[in-house]
N, CA, C and O atoms as a GROMACS GRO file, in nm:
protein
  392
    1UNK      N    1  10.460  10.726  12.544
    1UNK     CA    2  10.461  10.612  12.454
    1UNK      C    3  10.429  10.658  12.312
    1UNK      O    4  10.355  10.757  12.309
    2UNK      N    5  10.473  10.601  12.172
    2UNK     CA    6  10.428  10.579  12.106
    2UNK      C    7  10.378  10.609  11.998
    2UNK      O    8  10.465  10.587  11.913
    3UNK      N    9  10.288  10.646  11.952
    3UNK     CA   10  10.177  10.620  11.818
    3UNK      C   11  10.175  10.552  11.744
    3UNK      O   12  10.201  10.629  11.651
    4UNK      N   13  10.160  10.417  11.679
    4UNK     CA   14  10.170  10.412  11.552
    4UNK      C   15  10.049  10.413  11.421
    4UNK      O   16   9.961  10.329  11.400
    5UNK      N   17  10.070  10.497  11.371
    5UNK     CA   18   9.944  10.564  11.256
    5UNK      C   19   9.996  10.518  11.108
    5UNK      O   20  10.093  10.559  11.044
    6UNK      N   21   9.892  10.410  11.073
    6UNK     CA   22   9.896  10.369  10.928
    6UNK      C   23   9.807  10.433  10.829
    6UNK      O   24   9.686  10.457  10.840
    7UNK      N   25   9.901  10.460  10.714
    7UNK     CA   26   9.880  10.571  10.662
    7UNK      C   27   9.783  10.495  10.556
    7UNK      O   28   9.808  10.375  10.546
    8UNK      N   29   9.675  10.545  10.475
    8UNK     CA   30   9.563  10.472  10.398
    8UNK      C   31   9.685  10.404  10.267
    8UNK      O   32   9.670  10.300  10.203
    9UNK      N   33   9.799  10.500  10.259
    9UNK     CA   34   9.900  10.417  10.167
    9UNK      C   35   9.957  10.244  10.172
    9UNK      O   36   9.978  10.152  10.093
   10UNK      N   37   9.967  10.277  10.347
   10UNK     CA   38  10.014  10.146  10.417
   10UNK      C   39   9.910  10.024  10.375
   10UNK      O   40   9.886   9.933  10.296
   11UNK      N   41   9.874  10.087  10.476
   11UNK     CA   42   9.700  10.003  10.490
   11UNK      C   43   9.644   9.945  10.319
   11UNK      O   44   9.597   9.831  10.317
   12UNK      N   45   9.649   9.993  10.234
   12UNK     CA   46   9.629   9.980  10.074
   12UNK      C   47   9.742   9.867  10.053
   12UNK      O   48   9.720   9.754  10.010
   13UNK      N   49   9.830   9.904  10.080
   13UNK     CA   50   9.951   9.802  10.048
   13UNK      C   51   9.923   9.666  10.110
   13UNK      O   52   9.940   9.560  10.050
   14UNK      N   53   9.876   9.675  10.242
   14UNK     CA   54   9.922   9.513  10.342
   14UNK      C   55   9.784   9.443  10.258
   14UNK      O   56   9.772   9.320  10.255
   15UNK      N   57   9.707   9.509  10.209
   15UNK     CA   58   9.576   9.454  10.135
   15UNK      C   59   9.616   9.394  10.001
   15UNK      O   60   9.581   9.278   9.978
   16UNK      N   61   9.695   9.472   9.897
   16UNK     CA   62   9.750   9.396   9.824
   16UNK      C   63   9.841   9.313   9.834
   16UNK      O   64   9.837   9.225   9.747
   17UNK      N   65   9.963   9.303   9.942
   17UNK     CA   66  10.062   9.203   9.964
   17UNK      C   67   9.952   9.098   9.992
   17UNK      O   68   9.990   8.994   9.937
   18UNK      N   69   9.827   9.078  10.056
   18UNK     CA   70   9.784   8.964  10.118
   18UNK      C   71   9.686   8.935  10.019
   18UNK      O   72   9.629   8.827  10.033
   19UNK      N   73   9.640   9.034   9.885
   19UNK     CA   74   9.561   8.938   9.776
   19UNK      C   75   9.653   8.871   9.710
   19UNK      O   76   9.614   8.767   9.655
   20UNK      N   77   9.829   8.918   9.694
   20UNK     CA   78   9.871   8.854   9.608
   20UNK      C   79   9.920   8.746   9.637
   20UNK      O   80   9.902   8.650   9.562
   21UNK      N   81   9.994   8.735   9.756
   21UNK     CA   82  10.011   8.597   9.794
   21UNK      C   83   9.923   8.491   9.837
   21UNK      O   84   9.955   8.374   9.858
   22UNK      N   85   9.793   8.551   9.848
   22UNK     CA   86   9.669   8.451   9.922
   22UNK      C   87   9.644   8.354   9.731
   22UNK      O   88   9.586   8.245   9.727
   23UNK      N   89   9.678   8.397   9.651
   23UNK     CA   90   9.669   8.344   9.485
   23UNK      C   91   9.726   8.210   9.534
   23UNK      O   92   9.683   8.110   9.478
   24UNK      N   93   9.815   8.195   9.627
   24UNK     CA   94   9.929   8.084   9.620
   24UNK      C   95   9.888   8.007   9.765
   24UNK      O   96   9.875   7.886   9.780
   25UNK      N   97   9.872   8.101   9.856
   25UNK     CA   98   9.830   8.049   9.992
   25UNK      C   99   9.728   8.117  10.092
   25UNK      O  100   9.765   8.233  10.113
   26UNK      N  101   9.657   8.098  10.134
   26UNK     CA  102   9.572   8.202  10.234
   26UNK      C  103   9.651   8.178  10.355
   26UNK      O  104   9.699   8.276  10.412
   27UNK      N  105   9.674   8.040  10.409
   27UNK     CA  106   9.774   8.106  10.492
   27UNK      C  107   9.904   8.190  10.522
   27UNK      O  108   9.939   8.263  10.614
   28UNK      N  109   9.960   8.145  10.400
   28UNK     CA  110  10.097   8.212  10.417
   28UNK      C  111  10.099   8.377  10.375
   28UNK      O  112  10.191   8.458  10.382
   29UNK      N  113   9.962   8.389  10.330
   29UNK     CA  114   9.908   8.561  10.275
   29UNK      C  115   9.891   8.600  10.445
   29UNK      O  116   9.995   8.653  10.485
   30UNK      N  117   9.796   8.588  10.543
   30UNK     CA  118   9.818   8.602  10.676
   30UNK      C  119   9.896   8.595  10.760
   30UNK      O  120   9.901   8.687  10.843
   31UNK      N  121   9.970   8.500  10.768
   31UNK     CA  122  10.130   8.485  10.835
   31UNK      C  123  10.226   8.605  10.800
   31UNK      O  124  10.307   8.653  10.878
   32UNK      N  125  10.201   8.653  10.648
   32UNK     CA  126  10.322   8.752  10.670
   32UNK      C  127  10.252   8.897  10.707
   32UNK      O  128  10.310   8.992  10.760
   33UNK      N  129  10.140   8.894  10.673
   33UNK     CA  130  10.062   9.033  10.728
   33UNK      C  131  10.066   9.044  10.847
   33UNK      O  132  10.065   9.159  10.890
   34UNK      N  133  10.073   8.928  10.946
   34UNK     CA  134  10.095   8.889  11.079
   34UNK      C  135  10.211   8.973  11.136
   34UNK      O  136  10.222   9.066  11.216
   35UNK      N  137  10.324   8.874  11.028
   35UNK     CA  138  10.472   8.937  11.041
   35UNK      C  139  10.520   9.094  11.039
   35UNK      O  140  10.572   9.166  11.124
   36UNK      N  141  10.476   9.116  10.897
   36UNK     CA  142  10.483   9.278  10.902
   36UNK      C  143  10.435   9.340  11.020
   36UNK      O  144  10.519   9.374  11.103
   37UNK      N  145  10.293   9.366  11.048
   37UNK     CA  146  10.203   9.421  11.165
   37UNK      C  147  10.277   9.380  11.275
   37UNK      O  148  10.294   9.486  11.334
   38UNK      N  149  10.345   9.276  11.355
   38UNK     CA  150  10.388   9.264  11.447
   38UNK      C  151  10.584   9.343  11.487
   38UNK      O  152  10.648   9.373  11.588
   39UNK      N  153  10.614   9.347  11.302
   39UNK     CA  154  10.739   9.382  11.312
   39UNK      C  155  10.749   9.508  11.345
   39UNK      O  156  10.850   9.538  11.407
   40UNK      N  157  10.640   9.626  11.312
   40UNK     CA  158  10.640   9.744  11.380
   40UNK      C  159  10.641   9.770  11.480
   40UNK      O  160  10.680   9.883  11.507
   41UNK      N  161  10.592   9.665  11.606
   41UNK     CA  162  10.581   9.715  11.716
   41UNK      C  163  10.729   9.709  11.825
   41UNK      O  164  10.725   9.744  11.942
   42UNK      N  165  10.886   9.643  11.735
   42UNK     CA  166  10.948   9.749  11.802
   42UNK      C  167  10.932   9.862  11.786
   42UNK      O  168  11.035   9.897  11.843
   43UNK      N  169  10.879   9.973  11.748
   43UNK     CA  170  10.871  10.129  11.757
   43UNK      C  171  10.830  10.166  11.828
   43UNK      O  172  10.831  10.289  11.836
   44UNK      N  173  10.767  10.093  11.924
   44UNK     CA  174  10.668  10.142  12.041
   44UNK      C  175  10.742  10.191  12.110
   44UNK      O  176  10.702  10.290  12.171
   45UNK      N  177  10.885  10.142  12.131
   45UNK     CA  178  11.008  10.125  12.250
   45UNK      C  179  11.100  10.195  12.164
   45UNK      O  180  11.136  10.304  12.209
   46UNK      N  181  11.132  10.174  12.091
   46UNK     CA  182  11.257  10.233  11.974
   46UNK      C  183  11.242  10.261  11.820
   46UNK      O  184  11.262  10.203  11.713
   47UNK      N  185  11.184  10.414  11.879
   47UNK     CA  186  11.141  10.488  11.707
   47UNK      C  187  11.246  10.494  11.611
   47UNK      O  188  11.231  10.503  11.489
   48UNK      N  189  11.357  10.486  11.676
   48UNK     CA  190  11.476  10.501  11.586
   48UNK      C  191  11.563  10.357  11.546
   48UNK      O  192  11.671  10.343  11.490
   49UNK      N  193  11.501  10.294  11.580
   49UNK     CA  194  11.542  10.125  11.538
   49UNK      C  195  11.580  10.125  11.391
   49UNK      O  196  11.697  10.113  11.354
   50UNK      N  197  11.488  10.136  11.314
   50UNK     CA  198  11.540  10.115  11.164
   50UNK      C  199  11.652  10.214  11.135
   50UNK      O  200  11.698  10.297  11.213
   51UNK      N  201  11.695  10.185  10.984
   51UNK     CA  202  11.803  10.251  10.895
   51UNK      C  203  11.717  10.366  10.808
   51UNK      O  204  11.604  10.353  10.760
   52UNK      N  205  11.789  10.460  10.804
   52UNK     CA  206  11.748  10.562  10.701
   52UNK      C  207  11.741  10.503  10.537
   52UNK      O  208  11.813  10.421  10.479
   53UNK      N  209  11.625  10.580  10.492
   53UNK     CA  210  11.586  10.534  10.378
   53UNK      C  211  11.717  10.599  10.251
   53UNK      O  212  11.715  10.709  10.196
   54UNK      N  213  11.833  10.473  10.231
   54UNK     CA  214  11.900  10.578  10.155
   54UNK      C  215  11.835  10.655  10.040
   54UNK      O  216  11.873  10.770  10.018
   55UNK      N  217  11.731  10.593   9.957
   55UNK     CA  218  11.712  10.641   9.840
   55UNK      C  219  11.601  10.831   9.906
   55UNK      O  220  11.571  10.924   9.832
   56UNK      N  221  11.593  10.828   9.951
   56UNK     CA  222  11.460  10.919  10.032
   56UNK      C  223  11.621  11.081  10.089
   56UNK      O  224  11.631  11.193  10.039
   57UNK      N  225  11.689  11.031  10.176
   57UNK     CA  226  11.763  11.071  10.252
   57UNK      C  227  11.716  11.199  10.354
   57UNK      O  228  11.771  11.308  10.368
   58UNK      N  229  11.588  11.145  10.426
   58UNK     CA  230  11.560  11.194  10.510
   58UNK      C  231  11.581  11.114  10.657
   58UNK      O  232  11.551  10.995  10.662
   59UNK      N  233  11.617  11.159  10.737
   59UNK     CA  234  11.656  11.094  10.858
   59UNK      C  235  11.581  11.131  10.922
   59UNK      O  236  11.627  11.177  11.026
   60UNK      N  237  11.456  11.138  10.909
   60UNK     CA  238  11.335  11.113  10.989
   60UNK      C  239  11.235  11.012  10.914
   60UNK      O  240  11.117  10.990  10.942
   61UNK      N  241  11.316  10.954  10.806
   61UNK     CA  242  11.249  10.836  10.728
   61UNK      C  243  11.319  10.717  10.762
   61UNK      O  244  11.432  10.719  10.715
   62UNK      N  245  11.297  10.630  10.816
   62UNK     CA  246  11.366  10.534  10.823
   62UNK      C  247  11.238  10.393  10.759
   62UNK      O  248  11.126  10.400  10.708
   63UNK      N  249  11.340  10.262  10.802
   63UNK     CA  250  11.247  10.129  10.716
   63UNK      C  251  11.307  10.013  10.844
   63UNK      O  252  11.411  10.015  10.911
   64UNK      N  253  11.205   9.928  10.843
   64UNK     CA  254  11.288   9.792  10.902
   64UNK      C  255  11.236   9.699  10.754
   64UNK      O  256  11.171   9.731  10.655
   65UNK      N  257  11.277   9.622  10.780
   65UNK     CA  258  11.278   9.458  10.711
   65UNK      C  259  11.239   9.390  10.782
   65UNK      O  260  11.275   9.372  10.898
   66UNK      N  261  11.145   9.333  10.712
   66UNK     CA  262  11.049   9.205  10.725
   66UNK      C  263  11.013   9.117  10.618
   66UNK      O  264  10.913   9.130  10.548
   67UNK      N  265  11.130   8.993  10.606
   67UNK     CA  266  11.074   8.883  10.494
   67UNK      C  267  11.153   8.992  10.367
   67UNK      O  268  11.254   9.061  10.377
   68UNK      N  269  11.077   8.976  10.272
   68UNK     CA  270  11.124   9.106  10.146
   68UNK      C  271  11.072   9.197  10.162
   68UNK      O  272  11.089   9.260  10.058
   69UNK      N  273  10.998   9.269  10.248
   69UNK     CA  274  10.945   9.361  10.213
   69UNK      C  275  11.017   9.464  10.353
   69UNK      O  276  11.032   9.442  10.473
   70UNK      N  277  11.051   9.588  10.254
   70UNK     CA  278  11.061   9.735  10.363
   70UNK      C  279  10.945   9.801  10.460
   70UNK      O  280  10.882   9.880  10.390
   71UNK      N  281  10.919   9.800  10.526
   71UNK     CA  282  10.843   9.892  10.620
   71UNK      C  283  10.886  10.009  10.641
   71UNK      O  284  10.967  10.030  10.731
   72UNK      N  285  10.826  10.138  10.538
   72UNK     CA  286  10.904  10.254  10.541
   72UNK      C  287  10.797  10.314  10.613
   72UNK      O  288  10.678  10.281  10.611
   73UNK      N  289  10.866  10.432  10.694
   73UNK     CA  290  10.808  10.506  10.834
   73UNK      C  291  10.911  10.606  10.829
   73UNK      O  292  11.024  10.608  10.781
   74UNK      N  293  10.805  10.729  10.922
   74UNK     CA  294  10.854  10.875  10.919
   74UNK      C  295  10.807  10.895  11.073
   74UNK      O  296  10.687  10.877  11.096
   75UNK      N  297  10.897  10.933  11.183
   75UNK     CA  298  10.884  10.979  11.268
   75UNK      C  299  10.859  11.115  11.265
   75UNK      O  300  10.926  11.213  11.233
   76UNK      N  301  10.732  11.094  11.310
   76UNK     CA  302  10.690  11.259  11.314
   76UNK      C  303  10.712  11.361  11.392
   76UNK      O  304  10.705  11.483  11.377
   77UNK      N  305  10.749  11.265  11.512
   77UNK     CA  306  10.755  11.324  11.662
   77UNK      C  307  10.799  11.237  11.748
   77UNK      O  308  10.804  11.119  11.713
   78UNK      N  309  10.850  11.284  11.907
   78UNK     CA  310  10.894  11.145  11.999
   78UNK      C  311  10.744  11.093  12.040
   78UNK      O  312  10.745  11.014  12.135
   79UNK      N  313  10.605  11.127  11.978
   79UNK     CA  314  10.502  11.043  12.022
   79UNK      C  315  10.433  11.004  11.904
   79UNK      O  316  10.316  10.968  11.914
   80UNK      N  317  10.492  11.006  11.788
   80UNK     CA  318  10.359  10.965  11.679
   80UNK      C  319  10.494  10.897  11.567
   80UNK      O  320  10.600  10.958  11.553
   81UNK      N  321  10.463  10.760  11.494
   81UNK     CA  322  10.519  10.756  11.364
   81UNK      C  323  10.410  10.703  11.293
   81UNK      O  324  10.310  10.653  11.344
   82UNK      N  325  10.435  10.717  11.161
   82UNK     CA  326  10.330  10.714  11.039
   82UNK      C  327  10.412  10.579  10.932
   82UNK      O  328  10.495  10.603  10.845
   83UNK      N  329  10.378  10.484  10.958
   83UNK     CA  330  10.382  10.397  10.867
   83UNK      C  331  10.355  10.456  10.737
   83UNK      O  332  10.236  10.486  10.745
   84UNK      N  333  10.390  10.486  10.641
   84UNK     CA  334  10.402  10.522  10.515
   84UNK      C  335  10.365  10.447  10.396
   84UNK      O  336  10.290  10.478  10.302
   85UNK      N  337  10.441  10.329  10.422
   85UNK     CA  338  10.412  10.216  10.261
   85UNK      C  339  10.522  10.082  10.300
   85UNK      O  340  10.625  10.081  10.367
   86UNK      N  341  10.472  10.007  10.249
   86UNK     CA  342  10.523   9.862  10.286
   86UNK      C  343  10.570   9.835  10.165
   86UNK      O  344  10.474   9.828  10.088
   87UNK      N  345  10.658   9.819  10.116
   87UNK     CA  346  10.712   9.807   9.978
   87UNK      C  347  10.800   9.670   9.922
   87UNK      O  348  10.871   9.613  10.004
   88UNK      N  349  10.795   9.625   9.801
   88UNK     CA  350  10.892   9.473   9.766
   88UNK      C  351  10.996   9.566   9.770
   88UNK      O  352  11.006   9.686   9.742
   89UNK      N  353  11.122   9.423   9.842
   89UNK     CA  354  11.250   9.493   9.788
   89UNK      C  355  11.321   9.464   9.690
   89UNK      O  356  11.441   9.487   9.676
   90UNK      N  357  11.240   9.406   9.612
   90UNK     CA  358  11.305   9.353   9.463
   90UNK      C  359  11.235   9.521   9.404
   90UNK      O  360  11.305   9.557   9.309
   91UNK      N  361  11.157   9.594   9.424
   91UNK     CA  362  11.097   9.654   9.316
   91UNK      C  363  11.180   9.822   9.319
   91UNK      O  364  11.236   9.867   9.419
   92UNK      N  365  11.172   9.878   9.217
   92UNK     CA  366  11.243   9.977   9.253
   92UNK      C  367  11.147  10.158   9.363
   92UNK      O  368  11.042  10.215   9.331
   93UNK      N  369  11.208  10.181   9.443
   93UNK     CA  370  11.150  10.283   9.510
   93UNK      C  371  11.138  10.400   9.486
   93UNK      O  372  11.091  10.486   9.560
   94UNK      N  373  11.198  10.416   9.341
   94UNK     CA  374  11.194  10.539   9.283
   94UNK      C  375  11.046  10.544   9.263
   94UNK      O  376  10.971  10.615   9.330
   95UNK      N  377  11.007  10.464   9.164
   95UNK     CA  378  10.828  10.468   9.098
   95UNK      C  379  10.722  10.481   9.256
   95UNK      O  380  10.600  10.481   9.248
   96UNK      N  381  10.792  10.492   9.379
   96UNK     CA  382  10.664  10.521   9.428
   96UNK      C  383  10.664  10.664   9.490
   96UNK      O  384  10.768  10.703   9.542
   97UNK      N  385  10.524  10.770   9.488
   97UNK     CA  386  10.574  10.893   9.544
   97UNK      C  387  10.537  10.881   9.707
   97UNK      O  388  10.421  10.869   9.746
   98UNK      N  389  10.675  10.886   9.811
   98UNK     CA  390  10.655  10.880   9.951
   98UNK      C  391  10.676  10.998  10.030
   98UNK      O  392  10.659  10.995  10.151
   0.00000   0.00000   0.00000
């Protein structure tokens, strides 16, 4: 089975997605942290589910979608992936180093 390991990048991120939207709603700041966190766990079953990160072009980087935001991940191995960074997809992915 498995791994999934959030990286202190990740983890930093789902903290700011949920101060910034909690400005507007506390629930709807939880609901999507909900969303995200739950959308990873197809990987448990299918590491290779997402699309390769075109801008990255590593094919051991892939992302799913959730709501606007990318869930970018690097399979490290057939037992470990590393959540990486949770990113807007309005924003550009160049400015972040992954």
């Amino acid at each position: 089975m498995v791994q999934i390991n959030w990286t202190l990048q990740a983890t930093s991120d789902l903290k700011d997605i949920a101060e910034y939207i909690s400005k507007d709603s506390k629930k709807y700041a939880k609901l999507q942290i909900v969303r995200i966190r739950f959308r990873t766990k197809i990987l448990l079953s299918q590491p290779y589910s997402g699309k390769t990160v075109s801008e990255i072009g590593n094919k051991n980087i892939c992302e799913l979608i959730e709501g606007n935001y990318r869930i970018i991940y690097k399979v490290v191995n057939d037992s470990r992936i590393d959540i990486l960074t949770i990113h807007h997809s309005a924003r550009d992915l160049h400015s972040r180093n992954i």
